[in-house]
C-alpha positions in Angstrom: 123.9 111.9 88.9 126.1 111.8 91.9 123.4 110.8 94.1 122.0 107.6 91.8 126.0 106.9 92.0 125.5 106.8 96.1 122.5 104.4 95.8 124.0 102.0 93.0 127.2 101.8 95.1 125.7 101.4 98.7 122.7 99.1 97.0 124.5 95.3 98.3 126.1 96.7 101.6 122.0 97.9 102.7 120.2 95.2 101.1 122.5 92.7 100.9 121.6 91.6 97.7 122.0 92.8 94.0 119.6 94.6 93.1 116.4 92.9 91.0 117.2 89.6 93.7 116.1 89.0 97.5 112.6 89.8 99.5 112.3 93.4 97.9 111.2 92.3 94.7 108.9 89.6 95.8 108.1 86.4 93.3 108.5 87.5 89.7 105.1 87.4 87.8 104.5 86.3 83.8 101.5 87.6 82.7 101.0 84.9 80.1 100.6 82.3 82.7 97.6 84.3 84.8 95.9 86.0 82.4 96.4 83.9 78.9 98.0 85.8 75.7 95.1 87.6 74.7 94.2 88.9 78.4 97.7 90.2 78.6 98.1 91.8 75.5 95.0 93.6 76.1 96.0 94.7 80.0 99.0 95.9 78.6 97.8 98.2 75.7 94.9 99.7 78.3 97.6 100.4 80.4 99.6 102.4 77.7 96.1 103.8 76.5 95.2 104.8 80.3 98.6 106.3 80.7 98.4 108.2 77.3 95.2 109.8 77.6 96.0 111.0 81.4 99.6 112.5 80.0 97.0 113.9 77.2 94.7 115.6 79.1 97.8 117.4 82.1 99.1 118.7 78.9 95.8 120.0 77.9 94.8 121.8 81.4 98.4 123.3 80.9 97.2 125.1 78.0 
């Protein structure tokens, strides 16, 4: 807790910019635009579905 304090406190004086603006972000992206609605939607939810069946199968090997 005391260290995320640090890094939201000293973000602007080593960036010089609020954080989410300035070159360490880079251009903001809508996926609509590239990809269409449909393409999107379906990135997203294989994401998720990726994502879900890796956390899946650490839990698994745990066992």
């Amino acid at each position: 807790m005391l260290g995320a304090m640090l890094v939201a406190g000293l973000w602007v004086p080593l960036y010089g910019e609020q954080a989410g603006k300035g070159w360490l972000y880079g251009k903001a992206v809508f996926l609509p635009e590239k990809l269409g609605w449909g393409g999107s939607l379906i990135g997203v939810l294989a994401i998720l579905l990726a994502f879900y069946i890796f956390v899946t199968w650490i839990e698994l090997k745990k066992k």
